[in-house]
C-alpha positions as CSV (number, residue, x, y, z in Angstrom):
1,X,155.4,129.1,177.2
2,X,158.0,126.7,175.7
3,X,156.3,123.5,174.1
4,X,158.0,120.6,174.1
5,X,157.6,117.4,171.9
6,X,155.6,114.1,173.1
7,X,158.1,111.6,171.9
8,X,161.6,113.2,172.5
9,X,160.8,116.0,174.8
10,X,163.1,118.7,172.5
11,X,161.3,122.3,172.3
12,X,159.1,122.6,169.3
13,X,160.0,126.0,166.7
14,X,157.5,128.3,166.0
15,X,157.3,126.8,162.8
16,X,156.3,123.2,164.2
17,X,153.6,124.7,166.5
18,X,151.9,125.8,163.6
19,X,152.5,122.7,161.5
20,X,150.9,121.3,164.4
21,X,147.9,123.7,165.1
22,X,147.1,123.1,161.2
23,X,147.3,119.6,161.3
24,X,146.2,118.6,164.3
25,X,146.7,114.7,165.0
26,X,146.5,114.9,168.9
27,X,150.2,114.9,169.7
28,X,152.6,117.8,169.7
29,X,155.2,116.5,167.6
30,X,158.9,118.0,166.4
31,X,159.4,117.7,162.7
32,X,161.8,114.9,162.9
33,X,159.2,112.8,165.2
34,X,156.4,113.5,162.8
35,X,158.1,112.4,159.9
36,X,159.5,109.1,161.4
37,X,156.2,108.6,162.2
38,X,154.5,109.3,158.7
39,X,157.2,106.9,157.8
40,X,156.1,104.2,159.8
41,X,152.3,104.7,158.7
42,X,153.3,104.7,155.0
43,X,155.3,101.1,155.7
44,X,152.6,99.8,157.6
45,X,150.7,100.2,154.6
46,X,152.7,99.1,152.0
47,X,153.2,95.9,154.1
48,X,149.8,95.2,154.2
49,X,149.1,95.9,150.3
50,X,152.3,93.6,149.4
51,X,150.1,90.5,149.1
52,X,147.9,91.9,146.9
53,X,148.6,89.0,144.1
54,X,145.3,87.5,142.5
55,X,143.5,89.0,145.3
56,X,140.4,90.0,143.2
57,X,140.5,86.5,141.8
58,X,140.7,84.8,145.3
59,X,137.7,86.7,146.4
60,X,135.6,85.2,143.3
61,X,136.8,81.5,143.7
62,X,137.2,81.6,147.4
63,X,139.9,80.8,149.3
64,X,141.5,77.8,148.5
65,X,142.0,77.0,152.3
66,X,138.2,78.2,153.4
67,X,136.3,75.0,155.1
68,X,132.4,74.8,154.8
C-alpha cells in the first residue's frame, strides 16, 4: 500500500514512514513537508520571544499602559 503525503500528495519512502511511525504528530508527512513545517514552528517562536526586552522588569513595575 503506497502512502502518500498530506500536504503535497508525493509517495512517502520507506524511510519517511518510519520517521513518521516514530514520531508520530498526526499527519503523514514527506521529509521536505516536515521540515518546512518544523521551520515555520521554530519562527513562530522566535517571533514571539523577539520582544523579550525588560520583560522581567515590566512584570515587576507593571505595564506602563495597564489602567486600574
Amino acid at each position: 500500500m503506497d502512502y502518500l503525503c498530506n500536504h503535497c500528495e508525493v509517495q512517502l519512502s520507506k524511510f519517511e514512514m518510519q520517521l513518521n511511525e516514530q514520531f508520530p504528530i498526526g499527519k503523514l508527512l514527506c521529509e521536505f513537508c516536515s521540515n518546512k513545517k518544523e521551520r515555520e514552528i521554530i519562527k513562530q517562536l522566535a517571533d514571539s520571544e523577539a520582544d523579550m526586552h525588560n520583560d522581567y522588569t515590566r512584570d515587576l513595575v507593571g505595564d506602563k499602559n495597564e489602567t486600574y
